[in-house]
gemmi code that builds the backbone of each chain (N, CA, C; Angstrom):
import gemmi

chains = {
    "A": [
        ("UNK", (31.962, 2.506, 18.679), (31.994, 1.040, 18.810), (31.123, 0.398, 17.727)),
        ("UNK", (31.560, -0.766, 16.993), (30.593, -1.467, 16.082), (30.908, -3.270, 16.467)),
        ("UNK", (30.339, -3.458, 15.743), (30.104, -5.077, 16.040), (30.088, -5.317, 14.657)),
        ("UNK", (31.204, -7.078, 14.562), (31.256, -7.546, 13.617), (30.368, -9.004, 12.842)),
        ("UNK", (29.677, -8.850, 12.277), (29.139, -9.865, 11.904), (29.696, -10.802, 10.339)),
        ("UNK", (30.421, -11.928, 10.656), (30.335, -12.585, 9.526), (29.589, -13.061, 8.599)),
        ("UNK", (29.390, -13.121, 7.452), (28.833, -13.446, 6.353), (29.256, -14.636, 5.651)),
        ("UNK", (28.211, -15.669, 5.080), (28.929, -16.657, 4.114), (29.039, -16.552, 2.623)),
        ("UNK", (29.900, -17.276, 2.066), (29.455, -17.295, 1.002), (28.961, -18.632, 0.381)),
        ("UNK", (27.816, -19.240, -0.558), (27.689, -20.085, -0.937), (27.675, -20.046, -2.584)),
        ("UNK", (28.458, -21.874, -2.437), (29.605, -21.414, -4.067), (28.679, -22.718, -4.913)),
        ("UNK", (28.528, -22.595, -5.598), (28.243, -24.287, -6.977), (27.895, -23.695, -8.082)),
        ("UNK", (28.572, -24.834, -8.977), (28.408, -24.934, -10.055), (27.005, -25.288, -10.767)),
        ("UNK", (26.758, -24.510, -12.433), (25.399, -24.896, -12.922), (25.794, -25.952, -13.408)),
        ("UNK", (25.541, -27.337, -12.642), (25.511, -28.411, -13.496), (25.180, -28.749, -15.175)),
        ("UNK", (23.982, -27.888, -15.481), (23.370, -27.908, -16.841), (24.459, -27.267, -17.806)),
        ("UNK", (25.080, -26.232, -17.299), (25.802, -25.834, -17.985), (27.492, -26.492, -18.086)),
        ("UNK", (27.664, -27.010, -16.654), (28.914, -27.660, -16.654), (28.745, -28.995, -17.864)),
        ("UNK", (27.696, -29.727, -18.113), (27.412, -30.794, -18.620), (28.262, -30.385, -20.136)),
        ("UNK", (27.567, -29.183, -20.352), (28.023, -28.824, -22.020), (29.751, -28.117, -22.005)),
        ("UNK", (30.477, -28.348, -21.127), (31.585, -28.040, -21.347), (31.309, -26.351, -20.398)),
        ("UNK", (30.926, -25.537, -20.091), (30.626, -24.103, -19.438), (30.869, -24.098, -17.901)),
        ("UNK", (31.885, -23.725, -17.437), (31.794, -23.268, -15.625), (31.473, -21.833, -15.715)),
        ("UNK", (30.591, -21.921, -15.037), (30.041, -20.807, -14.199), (29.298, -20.928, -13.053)),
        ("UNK", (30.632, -20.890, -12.044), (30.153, -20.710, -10.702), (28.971, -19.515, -10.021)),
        ("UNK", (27.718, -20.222, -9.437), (26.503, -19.651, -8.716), (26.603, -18.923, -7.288)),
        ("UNK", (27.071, -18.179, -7.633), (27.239, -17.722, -5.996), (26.580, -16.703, -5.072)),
        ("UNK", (26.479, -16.491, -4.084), (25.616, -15.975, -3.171), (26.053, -15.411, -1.829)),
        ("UNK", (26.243, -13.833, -1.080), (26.409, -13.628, -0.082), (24.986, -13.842, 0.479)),
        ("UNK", (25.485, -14.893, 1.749), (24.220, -15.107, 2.731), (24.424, -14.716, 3.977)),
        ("UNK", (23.571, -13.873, 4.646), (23.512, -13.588, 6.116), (22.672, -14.346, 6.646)),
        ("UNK", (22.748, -14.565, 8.015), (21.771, -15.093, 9.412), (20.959, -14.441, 9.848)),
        ("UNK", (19.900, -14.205, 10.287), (19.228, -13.510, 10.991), (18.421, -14.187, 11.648)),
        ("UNK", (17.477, -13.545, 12.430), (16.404, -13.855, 13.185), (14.980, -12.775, 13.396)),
        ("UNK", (14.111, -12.699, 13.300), (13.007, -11.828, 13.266), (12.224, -11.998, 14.879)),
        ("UNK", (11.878, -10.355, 14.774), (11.332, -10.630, 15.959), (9.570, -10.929, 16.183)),
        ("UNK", (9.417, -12.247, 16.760), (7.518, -12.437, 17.146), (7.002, -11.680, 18.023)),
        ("UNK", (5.717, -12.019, 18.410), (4.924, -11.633, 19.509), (5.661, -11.269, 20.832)),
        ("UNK", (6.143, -12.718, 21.216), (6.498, -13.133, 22.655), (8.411, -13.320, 22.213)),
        ("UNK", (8.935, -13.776, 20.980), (10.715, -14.306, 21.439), (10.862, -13.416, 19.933)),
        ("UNK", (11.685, -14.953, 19.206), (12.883, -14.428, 18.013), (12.218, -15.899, 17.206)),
        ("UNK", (12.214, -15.106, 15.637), (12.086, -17.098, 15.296), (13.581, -17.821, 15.411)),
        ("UNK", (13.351, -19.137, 14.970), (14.417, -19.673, 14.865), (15.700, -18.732, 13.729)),
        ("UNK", (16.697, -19.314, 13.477), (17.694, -18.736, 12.649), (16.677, -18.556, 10.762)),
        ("UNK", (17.400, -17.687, 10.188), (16.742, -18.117, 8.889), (18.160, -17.445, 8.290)),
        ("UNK", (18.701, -18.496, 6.566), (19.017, -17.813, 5.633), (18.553, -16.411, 4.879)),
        ("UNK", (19.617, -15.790, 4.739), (19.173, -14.355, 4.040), (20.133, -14.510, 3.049)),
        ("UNK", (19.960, -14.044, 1.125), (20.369, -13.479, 0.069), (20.623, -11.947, 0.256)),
        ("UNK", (22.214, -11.748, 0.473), (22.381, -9.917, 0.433), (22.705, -9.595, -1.023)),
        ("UNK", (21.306, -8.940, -1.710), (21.370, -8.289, -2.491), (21.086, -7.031, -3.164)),
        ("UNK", (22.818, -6.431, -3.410), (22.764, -5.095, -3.448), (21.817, -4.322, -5.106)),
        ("UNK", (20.944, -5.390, -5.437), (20.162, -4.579, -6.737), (19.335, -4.535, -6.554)),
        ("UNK", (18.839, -4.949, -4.876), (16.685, -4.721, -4.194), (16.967, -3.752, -3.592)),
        ("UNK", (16.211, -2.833, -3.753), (16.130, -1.596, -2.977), (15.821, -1.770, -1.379)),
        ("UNK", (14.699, -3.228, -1.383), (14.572, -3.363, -0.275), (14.210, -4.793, 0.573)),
        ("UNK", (14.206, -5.377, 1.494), (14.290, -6.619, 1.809), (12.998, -7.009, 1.370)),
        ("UNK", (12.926, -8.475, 1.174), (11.681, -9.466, 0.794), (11.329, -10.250, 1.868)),
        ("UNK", (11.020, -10.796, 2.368), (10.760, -11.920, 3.083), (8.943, -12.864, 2.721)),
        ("UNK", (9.396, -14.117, 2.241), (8.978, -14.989, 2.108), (7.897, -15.062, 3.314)),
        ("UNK", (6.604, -15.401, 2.784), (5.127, -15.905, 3.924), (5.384, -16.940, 4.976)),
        ("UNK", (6.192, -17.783, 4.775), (6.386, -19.483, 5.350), (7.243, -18.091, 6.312)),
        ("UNK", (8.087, -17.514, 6.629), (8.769, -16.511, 7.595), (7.878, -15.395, 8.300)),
        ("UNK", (7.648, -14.731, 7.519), (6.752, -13.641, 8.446), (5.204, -13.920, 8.831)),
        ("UNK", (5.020, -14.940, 9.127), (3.846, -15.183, 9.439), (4.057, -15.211, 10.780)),
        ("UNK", (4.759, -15.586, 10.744), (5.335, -15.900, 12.434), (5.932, -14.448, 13.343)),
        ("UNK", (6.077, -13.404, 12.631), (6.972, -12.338, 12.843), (5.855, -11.433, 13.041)),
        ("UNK", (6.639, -10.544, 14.632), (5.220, -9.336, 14.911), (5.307, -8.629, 13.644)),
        ("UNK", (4.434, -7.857, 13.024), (4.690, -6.568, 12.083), (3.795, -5.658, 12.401)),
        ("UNK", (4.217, -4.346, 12.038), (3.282, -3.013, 12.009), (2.939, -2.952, 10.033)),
        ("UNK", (2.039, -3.079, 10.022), (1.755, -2.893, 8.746), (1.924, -0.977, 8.432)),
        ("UNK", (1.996, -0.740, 6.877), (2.981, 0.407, 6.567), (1.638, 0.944, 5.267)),
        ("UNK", (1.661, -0.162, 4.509), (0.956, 0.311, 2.923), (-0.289, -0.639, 3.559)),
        ("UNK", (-1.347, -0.150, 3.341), (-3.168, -0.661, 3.266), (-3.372, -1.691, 2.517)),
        ("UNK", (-2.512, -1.691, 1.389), (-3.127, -2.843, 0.395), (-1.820, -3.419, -0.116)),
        ("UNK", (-2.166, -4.323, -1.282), (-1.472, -5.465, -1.892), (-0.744, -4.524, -2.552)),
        ("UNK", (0.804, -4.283, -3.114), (1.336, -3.633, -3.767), (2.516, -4.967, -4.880)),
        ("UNK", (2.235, -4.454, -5.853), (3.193, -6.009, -6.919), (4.166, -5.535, -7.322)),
        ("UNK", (5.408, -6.172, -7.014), (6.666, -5.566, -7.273), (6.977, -6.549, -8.597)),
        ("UNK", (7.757, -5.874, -9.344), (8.607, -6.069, -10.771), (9.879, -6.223, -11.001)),
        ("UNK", (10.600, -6.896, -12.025), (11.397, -6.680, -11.993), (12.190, -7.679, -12.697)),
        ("UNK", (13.407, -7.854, -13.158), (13.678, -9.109, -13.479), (13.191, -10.132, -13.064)),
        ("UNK", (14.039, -11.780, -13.598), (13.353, -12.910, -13.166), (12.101, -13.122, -14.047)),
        ("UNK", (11.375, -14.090, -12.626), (9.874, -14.613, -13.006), (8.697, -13.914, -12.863)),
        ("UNK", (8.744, -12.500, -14.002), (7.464, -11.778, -13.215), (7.402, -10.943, -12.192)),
        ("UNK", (6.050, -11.277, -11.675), (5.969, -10.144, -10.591), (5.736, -10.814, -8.884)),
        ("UNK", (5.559, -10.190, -7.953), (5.175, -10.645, -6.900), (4.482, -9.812, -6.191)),
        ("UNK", (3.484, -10.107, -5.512), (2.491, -9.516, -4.802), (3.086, -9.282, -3.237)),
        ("UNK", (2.929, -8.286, -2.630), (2.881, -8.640, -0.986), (2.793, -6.947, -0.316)),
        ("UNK", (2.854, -7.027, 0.617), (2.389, -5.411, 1.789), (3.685, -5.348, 2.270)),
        ("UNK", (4.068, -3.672, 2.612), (4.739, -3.272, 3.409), (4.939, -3.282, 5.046)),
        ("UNK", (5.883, -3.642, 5.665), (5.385, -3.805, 7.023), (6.588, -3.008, 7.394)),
        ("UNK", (6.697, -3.031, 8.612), (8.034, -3.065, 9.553), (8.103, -3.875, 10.243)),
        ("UNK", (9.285, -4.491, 10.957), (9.566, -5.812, 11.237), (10.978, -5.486, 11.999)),
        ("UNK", (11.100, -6.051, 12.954), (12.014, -5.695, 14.127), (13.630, -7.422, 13.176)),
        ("UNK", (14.589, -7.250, 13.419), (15.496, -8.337, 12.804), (17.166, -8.605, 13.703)),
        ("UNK", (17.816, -9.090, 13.909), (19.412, -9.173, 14.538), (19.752, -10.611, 13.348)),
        ("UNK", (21.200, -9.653, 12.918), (21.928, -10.631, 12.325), (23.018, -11.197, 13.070)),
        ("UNK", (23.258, -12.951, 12.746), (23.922, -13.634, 13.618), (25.088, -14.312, 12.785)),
        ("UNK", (25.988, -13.973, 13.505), (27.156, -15.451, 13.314), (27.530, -16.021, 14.420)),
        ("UNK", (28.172, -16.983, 14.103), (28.673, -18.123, 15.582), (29.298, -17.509, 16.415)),
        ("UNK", (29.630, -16.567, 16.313), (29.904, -15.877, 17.792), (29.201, -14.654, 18.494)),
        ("UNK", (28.732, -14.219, 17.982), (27.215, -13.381, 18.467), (26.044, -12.583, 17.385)),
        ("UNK", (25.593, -11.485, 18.033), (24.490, -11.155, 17.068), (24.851, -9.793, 16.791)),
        ("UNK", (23.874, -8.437, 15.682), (24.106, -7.694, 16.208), (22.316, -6.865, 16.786)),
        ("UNK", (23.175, -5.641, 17.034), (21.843, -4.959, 17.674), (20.977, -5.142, 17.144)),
        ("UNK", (19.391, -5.220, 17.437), (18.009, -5.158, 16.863), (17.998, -3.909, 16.036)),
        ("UNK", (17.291, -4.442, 14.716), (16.880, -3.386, 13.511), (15.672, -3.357, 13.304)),
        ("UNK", (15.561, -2.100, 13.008), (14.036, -2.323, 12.530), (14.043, -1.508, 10.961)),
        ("UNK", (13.212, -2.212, 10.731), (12.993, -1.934, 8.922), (12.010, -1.477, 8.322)),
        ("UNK", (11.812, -1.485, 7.106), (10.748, -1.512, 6.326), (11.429, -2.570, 5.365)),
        ("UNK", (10.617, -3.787, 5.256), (10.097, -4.803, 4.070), (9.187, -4.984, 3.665)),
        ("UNK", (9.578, -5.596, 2.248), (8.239, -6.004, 1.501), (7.766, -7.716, 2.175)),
        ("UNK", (6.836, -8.015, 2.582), (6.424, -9.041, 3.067), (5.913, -9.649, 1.941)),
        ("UNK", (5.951, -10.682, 1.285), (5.613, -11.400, 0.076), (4.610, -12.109, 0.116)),
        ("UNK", (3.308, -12.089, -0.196), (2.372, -13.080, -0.425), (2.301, -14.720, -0.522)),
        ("UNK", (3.882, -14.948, -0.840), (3.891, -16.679, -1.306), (5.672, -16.955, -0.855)),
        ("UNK", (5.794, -18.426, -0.649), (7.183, -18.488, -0.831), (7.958, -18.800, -1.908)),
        ("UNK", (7.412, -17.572, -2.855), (8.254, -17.910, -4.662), (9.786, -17.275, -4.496)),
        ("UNK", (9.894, -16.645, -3.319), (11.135, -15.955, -3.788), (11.804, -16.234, -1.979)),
        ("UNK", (13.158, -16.392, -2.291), (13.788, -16.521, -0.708), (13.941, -15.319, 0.025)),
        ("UNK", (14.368, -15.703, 1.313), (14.324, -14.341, 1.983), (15.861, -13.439, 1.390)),
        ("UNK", (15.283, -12.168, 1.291), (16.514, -11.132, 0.340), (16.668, -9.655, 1.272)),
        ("UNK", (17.848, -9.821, 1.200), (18.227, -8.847, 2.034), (19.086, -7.262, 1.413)),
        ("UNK", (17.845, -6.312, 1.326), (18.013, -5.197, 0.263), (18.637, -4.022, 0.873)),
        ("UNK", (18.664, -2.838, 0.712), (19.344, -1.646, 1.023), (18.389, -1.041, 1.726)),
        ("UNK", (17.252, -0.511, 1.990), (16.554, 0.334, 2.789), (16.764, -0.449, 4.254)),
        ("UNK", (16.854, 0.405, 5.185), (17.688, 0.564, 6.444), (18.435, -0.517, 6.816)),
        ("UNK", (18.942, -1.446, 5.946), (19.702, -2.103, 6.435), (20.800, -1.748, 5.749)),
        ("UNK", (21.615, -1.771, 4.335), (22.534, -1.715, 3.795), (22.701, 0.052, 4.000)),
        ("UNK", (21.644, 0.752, 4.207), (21.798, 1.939, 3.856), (22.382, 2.720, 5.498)),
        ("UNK", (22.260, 1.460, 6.270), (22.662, 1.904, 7.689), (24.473, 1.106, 8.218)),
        ("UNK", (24.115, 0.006, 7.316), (25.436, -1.108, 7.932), (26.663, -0.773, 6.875)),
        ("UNK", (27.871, -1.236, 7.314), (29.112, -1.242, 6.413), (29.061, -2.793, 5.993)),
        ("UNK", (29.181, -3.182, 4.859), (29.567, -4.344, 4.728), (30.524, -4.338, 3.535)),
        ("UNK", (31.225, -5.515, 4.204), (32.690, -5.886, 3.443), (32.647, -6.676, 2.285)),
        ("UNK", (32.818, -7.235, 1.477), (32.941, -8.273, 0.812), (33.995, -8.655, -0.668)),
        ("UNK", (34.876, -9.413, -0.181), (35.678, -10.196, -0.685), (35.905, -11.183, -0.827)),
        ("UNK", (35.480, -11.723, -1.982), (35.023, -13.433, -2.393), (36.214, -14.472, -2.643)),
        ("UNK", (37.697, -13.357, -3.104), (38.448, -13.427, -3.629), (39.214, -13.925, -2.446)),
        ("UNK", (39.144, -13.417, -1.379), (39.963, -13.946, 0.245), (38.890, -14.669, 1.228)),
        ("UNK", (37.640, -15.019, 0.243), (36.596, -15.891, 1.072), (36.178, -15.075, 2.342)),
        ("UNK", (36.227, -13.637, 2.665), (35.823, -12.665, 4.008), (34.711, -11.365, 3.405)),
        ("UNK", (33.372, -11.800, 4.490), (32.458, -11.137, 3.897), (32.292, -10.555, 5.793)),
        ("UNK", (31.525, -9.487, 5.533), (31.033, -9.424, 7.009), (29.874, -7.797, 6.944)),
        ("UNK", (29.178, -7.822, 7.876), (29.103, -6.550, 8.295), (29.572, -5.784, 9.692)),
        ("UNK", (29.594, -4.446, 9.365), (30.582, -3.887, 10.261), (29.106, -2.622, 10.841)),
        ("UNK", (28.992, -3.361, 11.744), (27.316, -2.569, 12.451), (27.624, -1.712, 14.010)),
        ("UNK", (27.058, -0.252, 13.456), (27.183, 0.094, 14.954), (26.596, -0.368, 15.883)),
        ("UNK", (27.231, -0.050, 17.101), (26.565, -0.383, 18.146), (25.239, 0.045, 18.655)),
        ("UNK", (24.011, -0.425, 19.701), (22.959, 0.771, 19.648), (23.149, 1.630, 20.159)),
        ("UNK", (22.900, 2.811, 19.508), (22.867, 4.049, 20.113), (22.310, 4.625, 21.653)),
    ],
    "B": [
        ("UNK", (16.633, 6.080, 12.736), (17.804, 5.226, 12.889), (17.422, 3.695, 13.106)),
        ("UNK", (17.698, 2.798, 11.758), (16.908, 1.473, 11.784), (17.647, 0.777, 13.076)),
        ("UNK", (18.793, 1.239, 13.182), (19.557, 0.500, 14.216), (18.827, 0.721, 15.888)),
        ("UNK", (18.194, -0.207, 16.144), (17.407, 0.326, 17.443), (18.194, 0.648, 19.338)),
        ("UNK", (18.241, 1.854, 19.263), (18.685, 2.705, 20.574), (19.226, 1.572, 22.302)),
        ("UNK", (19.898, 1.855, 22.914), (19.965, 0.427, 23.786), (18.278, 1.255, 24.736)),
        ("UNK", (17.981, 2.289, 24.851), (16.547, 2.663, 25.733), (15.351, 1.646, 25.036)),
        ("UNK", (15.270, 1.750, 23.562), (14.523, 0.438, 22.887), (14.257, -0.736, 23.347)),
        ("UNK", (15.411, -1.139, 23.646), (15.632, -2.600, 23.611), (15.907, -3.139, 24.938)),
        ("UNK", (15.500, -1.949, 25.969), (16.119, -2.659, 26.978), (15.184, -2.877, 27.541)),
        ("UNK", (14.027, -3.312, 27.294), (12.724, -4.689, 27.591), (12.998, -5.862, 26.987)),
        ("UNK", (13.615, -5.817, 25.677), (13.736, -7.180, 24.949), (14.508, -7.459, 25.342)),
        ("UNK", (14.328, -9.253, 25.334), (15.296, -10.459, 25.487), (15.924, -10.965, 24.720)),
        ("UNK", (16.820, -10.622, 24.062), (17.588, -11.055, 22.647), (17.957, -12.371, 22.774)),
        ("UNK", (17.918, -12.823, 21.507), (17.767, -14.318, 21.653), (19.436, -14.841, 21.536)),
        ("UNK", (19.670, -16.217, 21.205), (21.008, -16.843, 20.948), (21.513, -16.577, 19.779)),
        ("UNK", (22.576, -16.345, 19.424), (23.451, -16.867, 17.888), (23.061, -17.679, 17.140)),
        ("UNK", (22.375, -18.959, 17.966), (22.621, -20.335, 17.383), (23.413, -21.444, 18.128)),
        ("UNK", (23.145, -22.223, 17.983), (23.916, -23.218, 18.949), (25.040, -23.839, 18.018)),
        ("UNK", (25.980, -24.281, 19.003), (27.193, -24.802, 17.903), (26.366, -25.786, 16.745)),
        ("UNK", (25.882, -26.697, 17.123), (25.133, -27.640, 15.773), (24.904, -26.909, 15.268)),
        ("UNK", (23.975, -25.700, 15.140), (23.323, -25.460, 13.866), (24.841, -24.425, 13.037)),
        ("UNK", (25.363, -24.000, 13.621), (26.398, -23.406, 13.011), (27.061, -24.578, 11.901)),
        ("UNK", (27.590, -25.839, 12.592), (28.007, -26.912, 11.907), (26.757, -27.615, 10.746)),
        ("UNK", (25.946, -27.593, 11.113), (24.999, -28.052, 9.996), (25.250, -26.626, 8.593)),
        ("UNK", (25.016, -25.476, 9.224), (25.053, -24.245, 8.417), (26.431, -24.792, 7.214)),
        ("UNK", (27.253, -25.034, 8.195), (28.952, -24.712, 6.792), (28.716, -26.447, 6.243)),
        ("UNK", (28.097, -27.532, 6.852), (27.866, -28.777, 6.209), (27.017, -28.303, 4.998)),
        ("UNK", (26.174, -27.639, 4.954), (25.183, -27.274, 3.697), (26.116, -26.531, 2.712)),
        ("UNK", (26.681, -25.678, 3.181), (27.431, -24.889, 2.320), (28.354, -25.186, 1.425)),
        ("UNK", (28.781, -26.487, 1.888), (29.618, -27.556, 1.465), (28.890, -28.169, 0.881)),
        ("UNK", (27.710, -28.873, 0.690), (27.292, -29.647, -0.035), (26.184, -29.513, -1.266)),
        ("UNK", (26.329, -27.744, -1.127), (24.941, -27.607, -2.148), (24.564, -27.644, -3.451)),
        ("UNK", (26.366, -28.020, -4.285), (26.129, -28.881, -5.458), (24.946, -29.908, -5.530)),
        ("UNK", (25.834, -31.033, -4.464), (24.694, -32.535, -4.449), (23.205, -31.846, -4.298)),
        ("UNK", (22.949, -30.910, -2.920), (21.496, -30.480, -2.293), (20.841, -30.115, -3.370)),
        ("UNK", (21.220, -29.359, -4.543), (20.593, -28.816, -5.377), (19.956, -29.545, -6.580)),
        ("UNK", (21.400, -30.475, -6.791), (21.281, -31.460, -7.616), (19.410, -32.985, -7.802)),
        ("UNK", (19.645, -32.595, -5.844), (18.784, -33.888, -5.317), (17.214, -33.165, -5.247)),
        ("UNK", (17.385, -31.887, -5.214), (16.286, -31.299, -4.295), (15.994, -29.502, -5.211)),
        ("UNK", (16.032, -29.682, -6.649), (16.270, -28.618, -7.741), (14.826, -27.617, -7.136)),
        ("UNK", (15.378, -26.304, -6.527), (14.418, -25.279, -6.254), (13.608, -25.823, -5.278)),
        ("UNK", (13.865, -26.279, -4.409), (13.239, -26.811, -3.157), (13.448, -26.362, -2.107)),
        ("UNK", (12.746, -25.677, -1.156), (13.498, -25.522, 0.430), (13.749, -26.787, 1.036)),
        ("UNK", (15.036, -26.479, 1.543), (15.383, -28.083, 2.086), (15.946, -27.873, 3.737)),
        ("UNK", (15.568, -28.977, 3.954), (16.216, -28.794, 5.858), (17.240, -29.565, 5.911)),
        ("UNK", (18.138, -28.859, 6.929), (19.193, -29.602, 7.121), (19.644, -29.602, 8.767)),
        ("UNK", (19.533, -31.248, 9.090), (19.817, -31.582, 10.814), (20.836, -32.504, 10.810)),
        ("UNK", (21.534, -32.434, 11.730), (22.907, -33.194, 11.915), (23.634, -34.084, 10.548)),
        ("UNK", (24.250, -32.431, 10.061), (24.854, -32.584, 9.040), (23.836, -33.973, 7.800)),
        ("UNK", (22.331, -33.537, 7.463), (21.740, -34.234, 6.734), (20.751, -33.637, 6.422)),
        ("UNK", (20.274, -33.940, 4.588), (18.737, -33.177, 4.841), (18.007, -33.947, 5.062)),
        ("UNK", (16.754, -33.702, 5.951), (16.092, -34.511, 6.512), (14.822, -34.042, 6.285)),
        ("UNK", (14.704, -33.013, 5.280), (13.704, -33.368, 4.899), (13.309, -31.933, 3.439)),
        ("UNK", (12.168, -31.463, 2.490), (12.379, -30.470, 1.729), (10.938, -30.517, 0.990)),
        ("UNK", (10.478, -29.155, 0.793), (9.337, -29.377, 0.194), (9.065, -28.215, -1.233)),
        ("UNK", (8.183, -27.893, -1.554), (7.631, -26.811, -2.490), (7.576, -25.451, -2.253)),
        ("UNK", (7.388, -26.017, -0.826), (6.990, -24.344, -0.148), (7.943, -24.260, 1.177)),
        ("UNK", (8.273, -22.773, 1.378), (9.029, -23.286, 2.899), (7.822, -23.584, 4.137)),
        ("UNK", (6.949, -23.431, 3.941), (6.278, -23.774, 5.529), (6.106, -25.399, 5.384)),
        ("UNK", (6.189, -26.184, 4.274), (6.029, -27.543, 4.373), (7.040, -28.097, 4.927)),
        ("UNK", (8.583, -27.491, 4.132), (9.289, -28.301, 4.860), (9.724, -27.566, 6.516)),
        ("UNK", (9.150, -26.704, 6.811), (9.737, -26.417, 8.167), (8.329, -27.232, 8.528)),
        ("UNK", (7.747, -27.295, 7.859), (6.640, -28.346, 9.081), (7.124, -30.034, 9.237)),
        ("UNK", (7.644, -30.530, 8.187), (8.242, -31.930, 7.747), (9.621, -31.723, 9.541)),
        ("UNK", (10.439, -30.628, 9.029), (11.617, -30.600, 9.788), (10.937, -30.228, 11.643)),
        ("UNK", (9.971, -29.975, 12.026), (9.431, -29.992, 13.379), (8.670, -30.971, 13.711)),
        ("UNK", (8.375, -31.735, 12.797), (8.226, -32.853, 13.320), (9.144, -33.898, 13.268)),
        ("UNK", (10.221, -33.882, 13.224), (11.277, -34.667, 12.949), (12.067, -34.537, 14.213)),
        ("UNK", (12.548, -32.961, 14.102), (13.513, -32.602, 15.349), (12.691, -31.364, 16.367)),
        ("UNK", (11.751, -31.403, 16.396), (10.729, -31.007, 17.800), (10.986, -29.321, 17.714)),
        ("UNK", (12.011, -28.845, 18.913), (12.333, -27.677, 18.604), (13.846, -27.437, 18.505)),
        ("UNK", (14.078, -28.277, 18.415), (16.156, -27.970, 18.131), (15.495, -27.360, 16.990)),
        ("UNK", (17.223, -26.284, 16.746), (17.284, -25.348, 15.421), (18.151, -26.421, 14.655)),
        ("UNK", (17.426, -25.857, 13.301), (17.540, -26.765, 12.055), (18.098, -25.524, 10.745)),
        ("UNK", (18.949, -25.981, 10.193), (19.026, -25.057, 9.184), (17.951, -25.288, 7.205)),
        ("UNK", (17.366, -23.953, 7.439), (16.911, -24.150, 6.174), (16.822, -23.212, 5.250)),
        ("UNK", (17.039, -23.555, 3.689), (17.588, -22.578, 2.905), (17.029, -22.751, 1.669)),
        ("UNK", (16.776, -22.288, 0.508), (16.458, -22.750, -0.656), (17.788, -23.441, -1.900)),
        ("UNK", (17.184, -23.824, -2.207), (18.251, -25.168, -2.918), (18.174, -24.342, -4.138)),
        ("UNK", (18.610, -23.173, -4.860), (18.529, -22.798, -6.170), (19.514, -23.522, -6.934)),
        ("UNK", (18.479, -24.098, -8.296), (19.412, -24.529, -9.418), (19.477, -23.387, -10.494)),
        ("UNK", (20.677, -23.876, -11.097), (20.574, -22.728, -12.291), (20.743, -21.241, -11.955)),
        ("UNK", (20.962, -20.235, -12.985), (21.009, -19.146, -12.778), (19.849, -18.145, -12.630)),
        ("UNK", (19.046, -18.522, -11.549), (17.879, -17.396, -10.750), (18.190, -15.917, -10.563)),
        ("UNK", (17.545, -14.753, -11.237), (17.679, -13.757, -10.715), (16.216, -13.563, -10.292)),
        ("UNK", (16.495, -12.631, -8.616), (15.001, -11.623, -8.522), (14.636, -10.827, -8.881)),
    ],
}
model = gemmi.Model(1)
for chain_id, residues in chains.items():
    chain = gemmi.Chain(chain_id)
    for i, (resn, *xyz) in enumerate(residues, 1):
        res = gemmi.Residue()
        res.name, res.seqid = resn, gemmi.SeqId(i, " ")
        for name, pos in zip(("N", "CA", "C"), xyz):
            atom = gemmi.Atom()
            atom.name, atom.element = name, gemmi.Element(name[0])
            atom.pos, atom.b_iso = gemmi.Position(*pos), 0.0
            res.add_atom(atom)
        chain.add_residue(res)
    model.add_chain(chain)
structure = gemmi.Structure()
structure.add_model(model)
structure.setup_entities()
């Protein structure tokens, strides 16, 4: 048995570049989720699924609020394209992804918890992609993941 | 197995989906994030009954702007990227 979760996609144009005559559409698979606190779930949050992070990010303004088991002792700075670098600790962190018609089972992970909110919440391959099926076809507008059930 | 066991979980209270609004606010943003981006370049921005209502520098500002606005209804919020951002 698995459970299906839909995915969006969000589409726009670089204005700066449309200005000079250039389309190139910006686009983005985004998932739903929710993290788990102390006592509930936070509210909903946007997630970036991207398959070139090894592993999820999540932004401070988010996991502050979120129980964690801390993993690594200290500050570790990740690299990489972009702007530089970013600072933040390893945790584990309990998560269920949602679409409008339900959720799926609770995950638990390992993320990088980020020091600042320079970067959005990103949703990488260590136990999540490396556990879930996901679909994606931009071309028929149908993205989803295809998640077992809990064991 | 990140996927957690139903023996796990069967203390926790799993929460909602989401309520129909915020689903409808969700595909209203999605729809509009030319303008959002346009208005609000690299900003987290909130969005409540189909409007942003509010967006700041950081996300805890504007989820603080957006709870005091709409109390505890769910609100959708997302970052407004302009331009071509990689992480």
């Amino acid at each position: 048995m698995s459970i299906k979760i839909d995915l969006e996609f969000e589409t726009k144009l670089d204005s700066d570049l449309l200005s000079v005559g250039i389309s190139i559409r910006l686009i983005r698979l985004i998932a739903s989720l929710r993290l788990k606190t102390a006592e509930a779930w936070t509210d909903p949050y946007k997630a970036i699924i991207d398959t070139g992070s090894p592993i999820t990010l999540i932004p401070e303004h988010v996991w502050e609020k979120v129980s964690v088991k801390w993993i690594s002792p200290g500050s570790i700075q990740l690299t990489g394209l972009g702007s530089g670098g970013v600072s933040g600790k390893l945790a584990e962190v309990v998560m269920v992804f949602l679409d409008k018609k339900g959720l799926s089972p609770p995950i638990s992970l390992k993320a990088f918890l980020v020091d600042s909110d320079t970067v959005p919440l990103i949703i990488g391959f260590e136990d999540v992609l490396t556990d879930i099926k996901m679909v994606c076809d931009y071309k028929s507008k149908i993205a989803f993941f295809q998640i077992p059930s809990s064991p | 197995m990140p996927i957690l066991s139903a023996k796990e979980t069967e203390e926790m209270k799993l929460p909602s989906p989401g309520s129909k609004e915020y689903w409808e606010d969700s595909k209203w943003a999605y729809e509009h994030m030319n303008e959002i981006s346009e208005k609000y370049p690299n900003q987290w921005v909130v969005i409540f009954n189909k409007k942003v209502i509010g967006a700041g520098r950081s996300g805890s500002e504007a989820e603080q702007i957006a709870t005091e606005k709409v109390s505890d209804q769910e609100f959708v919020i997302l970052f407004a990227e302009k331009g071509i951002r990689v992480y």
